[in-house]
Structures are given as structure tokens and as C-alpha cells.
C-alpha positions as CSV (number, residue, x, y, z in Angstrom):
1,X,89.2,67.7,101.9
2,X,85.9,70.0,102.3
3,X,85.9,70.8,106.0
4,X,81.9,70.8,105.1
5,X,81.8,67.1,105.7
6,X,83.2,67.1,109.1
7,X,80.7,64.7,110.5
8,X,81.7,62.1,107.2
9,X,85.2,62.4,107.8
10,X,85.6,61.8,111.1
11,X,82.4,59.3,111.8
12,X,84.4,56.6,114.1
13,X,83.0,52.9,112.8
14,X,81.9,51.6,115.7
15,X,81.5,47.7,114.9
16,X,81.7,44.5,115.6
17,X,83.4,42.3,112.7
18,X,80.9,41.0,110.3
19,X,83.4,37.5,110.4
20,X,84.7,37.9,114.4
21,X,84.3,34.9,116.2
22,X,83.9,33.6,119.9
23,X,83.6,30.7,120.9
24,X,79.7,30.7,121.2
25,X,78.6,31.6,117.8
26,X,75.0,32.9,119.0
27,X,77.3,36.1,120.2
28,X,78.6,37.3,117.1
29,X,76.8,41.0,117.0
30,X,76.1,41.4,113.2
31,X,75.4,44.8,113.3
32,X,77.4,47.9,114.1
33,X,76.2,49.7,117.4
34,X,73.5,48.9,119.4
35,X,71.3,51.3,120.4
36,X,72.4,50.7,124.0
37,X,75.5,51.6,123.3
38,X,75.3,54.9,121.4
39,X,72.5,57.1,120.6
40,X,72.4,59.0,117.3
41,X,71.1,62.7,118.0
42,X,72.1,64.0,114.1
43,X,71.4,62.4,111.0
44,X,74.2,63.6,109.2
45,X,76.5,62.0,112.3
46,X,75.0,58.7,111.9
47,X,75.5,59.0,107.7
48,X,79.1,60.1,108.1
49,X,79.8,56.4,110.2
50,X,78.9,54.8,106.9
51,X,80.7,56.8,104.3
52,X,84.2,56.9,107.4
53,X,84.2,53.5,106.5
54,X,84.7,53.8,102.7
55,X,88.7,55.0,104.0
56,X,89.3,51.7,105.5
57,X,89.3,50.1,101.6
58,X,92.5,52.1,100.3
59,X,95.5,50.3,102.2
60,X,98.0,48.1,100.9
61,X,96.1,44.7,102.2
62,X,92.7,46.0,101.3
63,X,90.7,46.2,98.2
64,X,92.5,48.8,96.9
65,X,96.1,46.9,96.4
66,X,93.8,43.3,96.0
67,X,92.4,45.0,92.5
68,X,96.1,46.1,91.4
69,X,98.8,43.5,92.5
70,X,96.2,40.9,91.1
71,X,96.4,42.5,87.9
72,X,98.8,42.8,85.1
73,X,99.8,46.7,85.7
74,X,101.3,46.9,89.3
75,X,103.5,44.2,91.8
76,X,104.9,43.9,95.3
77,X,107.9,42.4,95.3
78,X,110.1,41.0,98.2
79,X,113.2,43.1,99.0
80,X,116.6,43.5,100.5
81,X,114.7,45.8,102.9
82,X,111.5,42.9,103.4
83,X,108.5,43.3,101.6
84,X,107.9,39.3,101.9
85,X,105.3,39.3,105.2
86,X,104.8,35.3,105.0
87,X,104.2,35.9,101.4
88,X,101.0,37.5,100.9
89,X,102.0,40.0,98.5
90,X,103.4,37.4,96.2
91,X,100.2,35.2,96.4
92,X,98.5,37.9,95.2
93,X,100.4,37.9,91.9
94,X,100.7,34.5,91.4
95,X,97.2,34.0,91.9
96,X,98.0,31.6,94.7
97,X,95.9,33.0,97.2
98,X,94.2,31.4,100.0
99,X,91.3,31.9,102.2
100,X,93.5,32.9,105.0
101,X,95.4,36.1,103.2
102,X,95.0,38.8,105.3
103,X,93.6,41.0,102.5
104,X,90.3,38.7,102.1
105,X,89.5,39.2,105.9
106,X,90.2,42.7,105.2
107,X,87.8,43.4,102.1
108,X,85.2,41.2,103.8
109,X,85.3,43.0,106.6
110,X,85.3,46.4,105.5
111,X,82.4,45.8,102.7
112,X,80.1,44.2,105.5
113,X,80.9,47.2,108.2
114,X,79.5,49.6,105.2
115,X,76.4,47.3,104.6
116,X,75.9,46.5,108.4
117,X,76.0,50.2,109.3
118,X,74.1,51.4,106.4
119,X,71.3,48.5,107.4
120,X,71.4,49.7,111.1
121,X,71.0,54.0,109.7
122,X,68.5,53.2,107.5
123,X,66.4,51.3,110.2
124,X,66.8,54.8,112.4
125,X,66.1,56.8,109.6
126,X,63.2,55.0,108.9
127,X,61.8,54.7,112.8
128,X,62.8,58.6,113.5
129,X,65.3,57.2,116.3
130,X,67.9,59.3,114.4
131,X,65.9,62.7,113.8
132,X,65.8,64.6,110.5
133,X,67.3,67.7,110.7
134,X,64.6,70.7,109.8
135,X,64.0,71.2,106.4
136,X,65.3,68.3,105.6
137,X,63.2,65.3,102.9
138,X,63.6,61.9,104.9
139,X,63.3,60.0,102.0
140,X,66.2,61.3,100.3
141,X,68.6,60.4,103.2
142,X,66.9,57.1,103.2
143,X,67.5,56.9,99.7
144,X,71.4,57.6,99.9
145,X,72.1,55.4,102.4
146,X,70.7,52.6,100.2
147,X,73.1,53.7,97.6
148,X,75.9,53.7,99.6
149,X,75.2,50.2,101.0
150,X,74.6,49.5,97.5
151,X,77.8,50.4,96.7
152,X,79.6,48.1,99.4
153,X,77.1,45.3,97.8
154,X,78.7,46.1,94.4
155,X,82.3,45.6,95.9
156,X,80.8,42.6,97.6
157,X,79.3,40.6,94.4
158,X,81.9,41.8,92.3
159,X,84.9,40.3,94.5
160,X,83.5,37.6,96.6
161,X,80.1,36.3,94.1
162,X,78.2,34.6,95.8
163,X,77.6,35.9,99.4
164,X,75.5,36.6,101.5
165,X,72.7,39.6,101.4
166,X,71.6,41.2,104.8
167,X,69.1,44.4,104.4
168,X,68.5,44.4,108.0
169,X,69.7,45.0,111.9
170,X,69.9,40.7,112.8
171,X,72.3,38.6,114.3
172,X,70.8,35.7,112.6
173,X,73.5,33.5,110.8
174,X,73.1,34.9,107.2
175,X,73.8,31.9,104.4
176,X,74.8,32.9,100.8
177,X,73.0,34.8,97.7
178,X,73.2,34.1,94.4
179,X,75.7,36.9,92.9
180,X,72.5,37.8,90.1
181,X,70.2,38.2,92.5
182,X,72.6,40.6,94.6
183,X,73.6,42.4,91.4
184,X,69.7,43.1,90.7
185,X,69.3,43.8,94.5
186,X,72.0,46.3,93.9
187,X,70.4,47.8,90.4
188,X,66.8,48.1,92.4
189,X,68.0,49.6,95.1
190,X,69.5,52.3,92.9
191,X,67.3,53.1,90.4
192,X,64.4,53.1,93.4
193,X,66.2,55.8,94.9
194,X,67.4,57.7,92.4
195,X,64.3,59.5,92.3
196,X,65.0,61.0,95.6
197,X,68.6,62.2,95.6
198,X,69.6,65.3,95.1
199,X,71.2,66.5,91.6
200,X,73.3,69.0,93.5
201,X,77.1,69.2,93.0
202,X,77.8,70.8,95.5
203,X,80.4,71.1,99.1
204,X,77.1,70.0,100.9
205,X,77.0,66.5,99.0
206,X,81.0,66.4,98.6
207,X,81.9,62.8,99.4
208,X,78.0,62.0,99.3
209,X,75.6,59.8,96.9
210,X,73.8,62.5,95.1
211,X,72.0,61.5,92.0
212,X,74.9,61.8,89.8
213,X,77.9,59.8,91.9
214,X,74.9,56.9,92.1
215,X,74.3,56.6,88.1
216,X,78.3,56.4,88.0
217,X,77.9,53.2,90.6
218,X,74.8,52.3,88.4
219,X,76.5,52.3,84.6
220,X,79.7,50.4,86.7
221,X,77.5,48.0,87.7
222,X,75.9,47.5,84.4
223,X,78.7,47.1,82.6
224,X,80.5,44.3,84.3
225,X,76.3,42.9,84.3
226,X,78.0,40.4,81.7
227,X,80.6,38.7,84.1
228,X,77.8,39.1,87.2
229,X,74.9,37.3,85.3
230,X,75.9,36.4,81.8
231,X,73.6,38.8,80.5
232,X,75.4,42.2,78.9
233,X,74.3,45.3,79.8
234,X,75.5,47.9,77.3
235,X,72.8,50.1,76.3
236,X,72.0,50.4,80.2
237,X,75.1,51.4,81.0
238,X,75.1,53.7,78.0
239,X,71.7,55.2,79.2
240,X,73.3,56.1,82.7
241,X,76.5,57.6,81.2
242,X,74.5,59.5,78.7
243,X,72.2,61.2,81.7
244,X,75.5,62.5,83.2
245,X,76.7,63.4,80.6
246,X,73.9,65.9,80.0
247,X,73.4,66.9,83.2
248,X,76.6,69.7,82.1
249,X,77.5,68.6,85.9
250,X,81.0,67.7,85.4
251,X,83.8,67.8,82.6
252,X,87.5,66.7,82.3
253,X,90.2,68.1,84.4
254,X,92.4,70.0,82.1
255,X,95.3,69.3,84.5
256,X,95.3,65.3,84.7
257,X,97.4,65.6,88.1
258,X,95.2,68.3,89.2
259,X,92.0,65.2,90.2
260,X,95.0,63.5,92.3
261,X,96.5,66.0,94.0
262,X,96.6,67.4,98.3
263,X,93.7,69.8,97.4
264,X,91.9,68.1,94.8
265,X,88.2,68.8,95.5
266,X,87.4,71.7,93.1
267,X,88.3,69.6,90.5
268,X,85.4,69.3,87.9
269,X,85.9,65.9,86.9
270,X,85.6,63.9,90.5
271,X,81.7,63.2,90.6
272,X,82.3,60.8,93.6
273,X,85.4,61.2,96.1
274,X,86.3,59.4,99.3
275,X,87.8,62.4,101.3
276,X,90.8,61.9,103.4
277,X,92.6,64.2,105.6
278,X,96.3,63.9,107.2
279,X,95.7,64.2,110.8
280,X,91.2,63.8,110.9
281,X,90.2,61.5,108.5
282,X,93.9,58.9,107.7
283,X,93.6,55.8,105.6
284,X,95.3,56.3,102.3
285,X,99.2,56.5,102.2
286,X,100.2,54.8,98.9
287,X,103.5,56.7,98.9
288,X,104.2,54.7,102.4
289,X,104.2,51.9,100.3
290,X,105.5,52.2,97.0
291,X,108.2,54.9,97.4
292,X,111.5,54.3,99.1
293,X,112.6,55.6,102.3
294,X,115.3,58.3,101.1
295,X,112.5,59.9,98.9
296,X,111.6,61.5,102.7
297,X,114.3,63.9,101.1
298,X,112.3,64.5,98.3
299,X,109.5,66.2,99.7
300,X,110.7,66.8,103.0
301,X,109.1,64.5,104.4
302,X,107.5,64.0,108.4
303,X,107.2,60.7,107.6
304,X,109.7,58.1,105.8
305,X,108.4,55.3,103.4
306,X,108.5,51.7,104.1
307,X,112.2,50.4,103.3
308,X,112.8,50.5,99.9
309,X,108.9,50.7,99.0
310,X,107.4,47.9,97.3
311,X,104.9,48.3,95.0
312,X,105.8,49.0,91.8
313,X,104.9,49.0,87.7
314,X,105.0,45.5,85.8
315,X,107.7,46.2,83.0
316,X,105.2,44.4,80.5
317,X,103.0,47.1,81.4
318,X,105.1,50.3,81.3
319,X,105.8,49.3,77.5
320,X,102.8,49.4,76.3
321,X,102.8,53.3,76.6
322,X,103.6,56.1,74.0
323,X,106.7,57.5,75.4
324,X,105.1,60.9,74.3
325,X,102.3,60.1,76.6
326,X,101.8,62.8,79.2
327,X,100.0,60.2,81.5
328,X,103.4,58.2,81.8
329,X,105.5,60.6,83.5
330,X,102.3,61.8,85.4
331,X,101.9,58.7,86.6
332,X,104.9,56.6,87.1
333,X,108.7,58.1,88.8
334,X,111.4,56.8,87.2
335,X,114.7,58.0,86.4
336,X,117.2,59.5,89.1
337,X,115.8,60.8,92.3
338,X,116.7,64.0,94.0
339,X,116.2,65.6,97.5
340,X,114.2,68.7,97.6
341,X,116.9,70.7,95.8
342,X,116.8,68.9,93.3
343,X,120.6,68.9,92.8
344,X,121.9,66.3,95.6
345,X,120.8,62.5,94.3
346,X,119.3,60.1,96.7
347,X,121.2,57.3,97.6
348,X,120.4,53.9,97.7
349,X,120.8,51.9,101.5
350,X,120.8,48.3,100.2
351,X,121.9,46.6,97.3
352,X,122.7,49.7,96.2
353,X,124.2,51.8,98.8
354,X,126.1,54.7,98.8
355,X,125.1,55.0,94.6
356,X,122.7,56.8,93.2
357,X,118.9,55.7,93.3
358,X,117.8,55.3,89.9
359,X,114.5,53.8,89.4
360,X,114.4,51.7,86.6
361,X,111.2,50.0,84.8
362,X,113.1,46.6,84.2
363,X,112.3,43.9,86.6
364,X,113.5,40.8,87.2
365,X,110.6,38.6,88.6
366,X,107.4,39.2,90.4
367,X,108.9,38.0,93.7
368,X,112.2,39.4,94.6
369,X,113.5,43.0,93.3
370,X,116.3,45.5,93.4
371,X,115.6,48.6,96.0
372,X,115.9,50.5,92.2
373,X,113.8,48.4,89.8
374,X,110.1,49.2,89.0
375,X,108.8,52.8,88.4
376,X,107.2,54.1,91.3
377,X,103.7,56.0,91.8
378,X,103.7,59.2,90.8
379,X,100.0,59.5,90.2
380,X,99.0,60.9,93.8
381,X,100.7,64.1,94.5
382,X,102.8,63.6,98.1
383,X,103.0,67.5,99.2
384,X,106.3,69.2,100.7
385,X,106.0,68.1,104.0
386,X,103.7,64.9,103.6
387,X,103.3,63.0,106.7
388,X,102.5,59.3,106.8
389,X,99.0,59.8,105.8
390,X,98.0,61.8,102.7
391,X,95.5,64.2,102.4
392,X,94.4,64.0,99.2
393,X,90.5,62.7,98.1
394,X,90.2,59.6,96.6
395,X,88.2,60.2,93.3
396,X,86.4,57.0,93.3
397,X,84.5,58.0,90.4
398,X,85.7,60.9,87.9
399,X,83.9,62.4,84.5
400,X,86.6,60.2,82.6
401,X,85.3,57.0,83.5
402,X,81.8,57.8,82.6
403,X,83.5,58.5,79.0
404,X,85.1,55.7,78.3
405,X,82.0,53.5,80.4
406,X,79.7,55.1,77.3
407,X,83.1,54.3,74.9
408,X,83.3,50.7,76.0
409,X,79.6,49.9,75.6
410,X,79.5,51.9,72.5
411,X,82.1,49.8,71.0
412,X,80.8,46.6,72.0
413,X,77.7,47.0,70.4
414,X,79.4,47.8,66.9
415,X,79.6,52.0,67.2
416,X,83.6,51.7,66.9
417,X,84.0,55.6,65.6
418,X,81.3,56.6,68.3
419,X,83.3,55.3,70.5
420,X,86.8,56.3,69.2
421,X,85.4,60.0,69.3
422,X,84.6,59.9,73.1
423,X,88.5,57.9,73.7
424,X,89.9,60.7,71.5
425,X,88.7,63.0,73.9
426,X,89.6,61.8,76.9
427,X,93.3,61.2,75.6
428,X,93.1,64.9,74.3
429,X,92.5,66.1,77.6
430,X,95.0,63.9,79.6
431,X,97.1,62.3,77.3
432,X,98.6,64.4,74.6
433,X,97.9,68.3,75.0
434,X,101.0,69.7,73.3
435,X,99.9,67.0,70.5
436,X,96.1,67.2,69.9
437,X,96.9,64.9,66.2
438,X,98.6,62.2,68.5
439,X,95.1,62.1,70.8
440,X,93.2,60.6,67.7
441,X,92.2,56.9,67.6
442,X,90.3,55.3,65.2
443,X,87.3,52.7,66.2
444,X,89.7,50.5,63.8
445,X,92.4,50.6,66.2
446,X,90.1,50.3,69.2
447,X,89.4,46.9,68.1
448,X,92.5,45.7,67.5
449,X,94.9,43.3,69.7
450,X,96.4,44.4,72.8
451,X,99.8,46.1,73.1
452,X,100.9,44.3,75.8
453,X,103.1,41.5,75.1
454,X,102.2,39.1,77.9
455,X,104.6,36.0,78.6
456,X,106.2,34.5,81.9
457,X,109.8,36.7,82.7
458,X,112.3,35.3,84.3
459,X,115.7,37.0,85.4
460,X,114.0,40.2,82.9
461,X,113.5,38.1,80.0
462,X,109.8,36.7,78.8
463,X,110.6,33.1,78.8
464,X,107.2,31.7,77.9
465,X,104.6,33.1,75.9
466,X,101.8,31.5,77.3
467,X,98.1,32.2,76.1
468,X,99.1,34.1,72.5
469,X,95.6,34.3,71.3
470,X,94.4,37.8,70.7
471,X,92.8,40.2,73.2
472,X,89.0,41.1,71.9
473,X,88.8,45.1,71.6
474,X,92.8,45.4,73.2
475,X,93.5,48.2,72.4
476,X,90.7,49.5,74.7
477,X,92.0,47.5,77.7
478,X,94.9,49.0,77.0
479,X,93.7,53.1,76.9
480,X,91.6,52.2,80.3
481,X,94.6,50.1,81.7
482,X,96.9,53.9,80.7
483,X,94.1,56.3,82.0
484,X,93.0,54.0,85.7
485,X,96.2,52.4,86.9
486,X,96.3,53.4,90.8
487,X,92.9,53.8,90.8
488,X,92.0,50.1,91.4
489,X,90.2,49.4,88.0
490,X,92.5,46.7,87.0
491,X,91.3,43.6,87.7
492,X,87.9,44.4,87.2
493,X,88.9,45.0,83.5
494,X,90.7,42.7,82.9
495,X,88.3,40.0,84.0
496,X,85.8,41.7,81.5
497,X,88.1,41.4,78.8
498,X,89.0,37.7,79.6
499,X,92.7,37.7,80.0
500,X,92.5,37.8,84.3
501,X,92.9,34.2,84.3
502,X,94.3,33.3,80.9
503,X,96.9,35.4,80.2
504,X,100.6,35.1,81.7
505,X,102.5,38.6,82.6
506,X,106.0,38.7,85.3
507,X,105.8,35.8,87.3
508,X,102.1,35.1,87.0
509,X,100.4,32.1,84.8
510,X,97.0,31.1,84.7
511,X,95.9,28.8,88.2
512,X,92.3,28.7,87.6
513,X,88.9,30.6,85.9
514,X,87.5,30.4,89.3
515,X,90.1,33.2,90.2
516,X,87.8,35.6,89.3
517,X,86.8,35.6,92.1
518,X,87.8,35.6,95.7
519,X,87.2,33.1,99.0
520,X,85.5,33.7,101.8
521,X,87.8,34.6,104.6
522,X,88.3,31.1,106.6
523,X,87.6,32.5,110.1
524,X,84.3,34.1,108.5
525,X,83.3,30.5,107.2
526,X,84.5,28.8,111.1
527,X,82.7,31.6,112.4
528,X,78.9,30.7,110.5
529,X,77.9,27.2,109.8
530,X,75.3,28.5,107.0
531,X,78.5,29.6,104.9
532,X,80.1,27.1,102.3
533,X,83.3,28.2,100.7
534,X,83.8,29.6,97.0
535,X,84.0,26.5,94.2
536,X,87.6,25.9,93.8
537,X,88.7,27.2,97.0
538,X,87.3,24.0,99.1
């Protein structure tokens, strides 16, 4: 965390819920803080309240578990220790979702508080009712906040569609947009302010938009333009991930487990993190939630894990790895488990107490484990001493996503051994360093099936195949599925490469194309009268 961006990290997000209801609708506030109640008297405050909110995305009924446990790569299971809540965790997998799970009221809301406040900042940015600070270009903070509400837009039209597009302080009853028109509201508003950001990579702009972080948003926007509009995007994207690229900015972490660990904001390769702190700035706590309660021992713990954790790796998709590569171990614990001598095993408290906790990859279903099965996340480092929240900055967007962004596109538009040279490198790096001959993939093999065997499991055995037919450049999902898992990628790539709703994996089969996509929270539809629901969730 850079104790520079004191006034992002601890910004309070003073706001009304974009989807709260009364029972007089006209007094639904949709904005965040009136200028009655609070008075901006620093720029930088006022700022910080919009990027604050970006920590409220990373729990486990937020955006960040709605883009894995959707997905083919990571699960939350029911337990002998709970883990079932009412069931929303299994929806999730099943695709069974509704417009009353908890995590679409939470993504709503938290995407809306980021455009509502960013609306209400830019409007005192633009009015001088929030001052400059001396020295400073008014136009470029301007510009920022238009990227960052740009990004909540992008999270917006990417899991909700069609919805609706406010760009200023009203409590009018906003109806829906056309998800192309708010993907080319979203690629205006960039590239109109690119111009005025800064290009410094720096502790100042840590956690910030500078010009670099919003051409990462800008080539991730362009190359999902296909499943927004129907119209590809590639050399856009490429464009984007070229300009970064020769900016000499940023460059691979030569540590892979140095961009996810407590102090992780030297690393070169984050271009855009989401700072969180232990005790100033809480929010993300993935070990709360996947690791089980006697790994407290482990680390020594001020805090002790949820039962016997929950979420956990898909079998399906643990097998698809290289055993040899170093991204498995680095990102997944398995095998016995040890307190912090690392002599005296952990013990199981359940279905396995009093014997050893081994965590194994086999599961048996999607909906009810073992406090032992499923490989558990190792990716963020959880410090001696780790308390309930973690410390460590989210790198939203890191130099190898721009690589394999310019890879992807590359490939698509028929420059496999382009491409192949850039996936090479990133696997290099982060993959195989004891083995640089392993790291090297052909443009061949980029285009070639899947490794993933996908199929319906039951009691640890794929019992139906489903969907057989072959995955279109697999082997790429596959190097982006081995290089982003934790990171909340998933389901935004798989949806690209077609197999989100057609492809069977655990307990999951296919319930619909229009899955791509999520429902409007009910109480947000109750709540406005201009609002229809999502097709197919009527």
C-alpha cells in the first residue's frame, strides 16, 4: 500500500444505493452526497471517494467471486462446516441464478456508487466547488475521473448489458442503454481524455488512472468489443497494447508471486492496482474464504478462516496444468498442511477430525465437499501474522495482460507465431524459469483444442460429456485460464471463447446463452418503473 494515497485509501463512500428503495420512489437520492451534506475542500479527497469504492468489488458475494465461481476454474461448495447460505454459492455454478442473489445487488450497487460519485466529482471539478490544488491542470483530473467512471461503465456493460447510462448528478428515474452505445460511451470517454493524463508511473498516481492504466481499460474493452457489439476489435486492442508496450513503462515481474504479495507495489509489472490496507483501507480477504480455519496455525494467524473455507479449484481445471508448471504451486495449496513450524500437521475438525489435513484436488460435485478436497489459493501471499483483512494491492491490471491482450488479438487475425512469441514470454517469465525450452509454444499449438476435458462429474467421475465440439484457439484459453485464475478474468474469457454457456465442467451444464449476462437486481427493478428486466430472466 503507498501511504502516498492516503486520501484514496481511506475516502469513506458516502452514498445512497443506486437500487434502495422507499416507499415513495421520488426519494430515491441517485447520487452520492449532496452538497448539503458534505463539502469537498481538496480535490484529491473528493477523487479518493471514487477510487475507495473500487475495494468494495473484491469480496466473496461481489464481482470478484461472481467472475470466478461462474466459471470453469474455481467453486464454492457446501460443507460439513456450512458454506450453503440459502444457496447462493451453488447458483452461481449451476448457472441458476436469479435476480434476487445477493451478489447481483452487490455488483449493481458497487458499479453505480463508482459512476454516481464519479458523476457528482466531475460536476465539482468542473464548477470549481471542489478547488484545484496550485499547480495543478484541471483538465487532467477531470479527465481521470472520466476514466475511472469509465471503468465502473466497463464492469457495468460487460456484466449487466443493457443498463442504464447516467453522466450526471439527477434523481430522475434513469431507463436502460443499449450495451453498444455504452461500450462506445466508454471508448469516447477514454480516448477523449487520454490526452490529458498524465504518463507518470509514479507513488503520486499509484492506484490512479494515468495514461497508461486507462489504455489497459481501453485494449480490455476492445477486445471483448466482439461479445459487446458484434463487431471485433483486434487491431484496436493491438494499437493500445502496442503504445504500452513502448512506453518501456512496465515489464514482467521476475518473481510471479512477487505482483501478489503484502508489499507488492514496487512491482514493475502492476500498471493499475486497487490498494488495500489491513487496518485503513479493508475489503479483500480471499484467504477468509477459501482457506480453512486451522491454517490460522500456518501463518499465525490474528484472524481464523471461515470453517473449513470454501472456495476452491475445479479438478477439471487443475489438470489441465503442466505439473512442472511453476504457476501451479504458486498458485494453488495442496498437499499436507503444517503450522508455522512446519513440522506439526494441521488437523482436520470435521469429516476429518483429529487426521491430518490434506488438501486434495479431487472433488466430488460442485455442491457439497470434504473439509480436504479442492486446492486452495495460494496466489495472494497471507503474511505471518495476517489478520482478517489483507494488505496486499489488487493488481487489477498487470504488464502480462497487456501481452497476451496483443497475443490474443494477434492470433485472431492470423499472426499465430507473432503471437506464440509474446505467450512464450510471458510463460518464460512466470511459468518455467528453471526450464526456458519448456516456456516455448508454437502459434500451431495456440490454435489447437482445449486441454480441458469438460463433462458433468458426479461422485469424482465425468459422467456426461456434454458439448464435445472443439474449443476455437483452446489452447490460448487455457494459457490465460493458468496465468489469471484469482484474478477474476474467467468468465469474461470464457464467454469470448464461447464455451460460458455451452460447455459442461463439475456440476454445471449449459441453462441458457442469455447467461452471459446477468439480471438486474429485483429490488433495483421494484425500485424504478422505467427499468424492464434482462431477456430470459422475466
Amino acid at each position: 500500500m503507498k501511504a502516498i494515497n492516503k486520501y484514496i485509501l481511506i475516502g469513506t463512500c458516502l452514498i445512497a444505493s443506486f437500487s434502495s428503495c422507499d416507499n415513495d420512489l421520488q426519494e430515491i437520492v441517485y447520487s452520492d452526497v449532496t452538497e448539503q451534506t458534505y463539502t469537498y475542500t481538496d480535490a484529491y479527497k473528493a477523487m479518493g471517494i471514487v477510487y475507495a469504492n473500487m475495494r468494495s468489488l473484491f469480496s466473496h458475494t461481489n464481482y470478484y467471486m461472481a467472475q470466478e465461481t461462474t466459471a470453469d476454474g474455481i467453486v464454492q461448495p457446501a460443507n460439513a462446516s456450512g458454506w450453503d447460505d440459502g444457496g447462493i454459492y451453488r447458483r452461481m455454478h449451476l448457472h441458476t441464478w436469479n435476480s434476487e442473489n445477493p451478489q447481483m445487488s452487490n455488483m449493481w450497487n458497487s458499479f453505480y456508487r463508482g459512476v454516481l460519485n464519479a458523476n457528482r466529482v466531475i460536476e465539482q471539478l468542473e464548477t470549481e466547488v471542489v478547488p484545484t490544488p496550485a499547480g495543478v491542470n484541471k483538465e487532467a483530473l477531470i479527465a481521470e475521473m472520466k476514466v475511472a467512471r469509465a471503468f465502473f461503465y466497463w464492469l457495468i456493460l460487460d456484466n449487466f448489458g443493457d443498463a442504464p447510462l447516467v453522466t450526471s448528478v439527477s434523481t430522475e428515474l434513469p431507463a436502460k442503454t443499449a450495451r453498444e452505445d455504452i461500450y462506445q460511451f466508454v471508448v469516447d470517454d477514454i480516448t477523449q481524455a487520454l490526452p490529458q493524463l498524465s504518463e507518470e508511473n509514479s507513488q503520486l498516481m499509484y492506484g490512479r488512472f494515468n495514461v497508461w492504466a486507462a489504455k489497459v481499460l481501453l485494449a480490455n474493452v476492445h477486445l471483448n468489443a466482439e461479445v459487446y457489439t458484434g463487431e471485433p476489435q483486434w487491431e484496436a486492442c493491438i494499437t493500445q497494447c502496442n503504445d504500452i508496450i513502448n512506453s518501456g513503462q512496465y515489464s514482467l515481474e521476475e518473481n510471479f508471486s512477487a505482483v501478489f504479495e503484502t508489499l507488492n507495489e514496487d512491482s514493475p509489472e502492476i500498471i493499475f492496482a486497487v490498494p488495500f490496507d489491513e487496518n485503513v483501507a479493508t475489503g479483500f480477504f480471499a484467504h477468509m474464504f477459501s482457506w480453512h480455519a486451522a491454517l490460522s496455525q500456518k501463518k499465525n494467524m490474528q484472524a481464523t478462516p471461515w470453517g473449513s473455507g470454501s472456495a476452491m479449484g475445479i479438478t477439471q481445471f487443475i489438470n489441465t496444468y503442466d505439473p512442472e508448471d511453476e504457476r501451479l504451486a504458486n498458485t494453488w495449496l495442496m498437499g499436507p498442511q503444517y503450522a508455522s513450524d512446519g513440522e506439526t500437521p494441521l488437523l482436520g475438525t470435521y469429516d476429518q477430525a483429529g487426521n491430518p489435513l490434506v488438501f486434495t484436488k479431487e472433488l466430488p460435485n460442485g455442491e457439497y465437499t470434504g473439509e480436504s478436497e479442492g486446492y486452495r489459493m495460494n496466489k495472494f501471499e497471507v503474511k505471518a501474522g495476517a489478520q482478517g483483512n489483507l494488505s496486499n494491492d489488487f493488481p487489477f491490471f498487470r504488464y502480462a495482460q497487456v501481452l497476451m491482450m496483443k497475443a490474443e488479438s494477434m492470433l485472431r487475425t492470423g499472426r499465430g507465431d507473432e503471437a506464440a512469441q509474446l505467450v512464450s514470454q510471458v510463460r518464460a517469465v512466470h511459468g518455467y524459469k528453471n526450464q526456458p525450452e519448456k516456456a516455448v509454444v508454437t502459434g500451431a499449438e495456440l490454435q489447437q483444442d482445449s486441454k480441458y476435458q469438460f463433462g458433468y462429474v458426479e461422485n469424482y467421475e465425468i459422467v456426461d460429456p456434454g458439448n464435445t465440439s472443439p474449443v476455437l484457439y483452446g489452447r490460448f484459453l487455457d494459457e490465460l485460464g493458468w496465468e489469471f485464475i484469482w484474478e477474476g478474468f474467467r468468465r469474461r474469457d470464457m464467454i469470448r471463447f464461447g464455451t460460458f454457456t455451452t460447455k459442461s465442467w463439475l456440476s454445471h451444464k449449459p441453462n441458457g446463452d442469455y447467461r452471459t449476462v446477468f439480471p438486474i437486481p429485483q429490488q433495483t427493478i421494484n425500485s424504478n418503473p422505467a427499468l424492464v428486466q434482462t431477456e430470459g430472466y422475466q
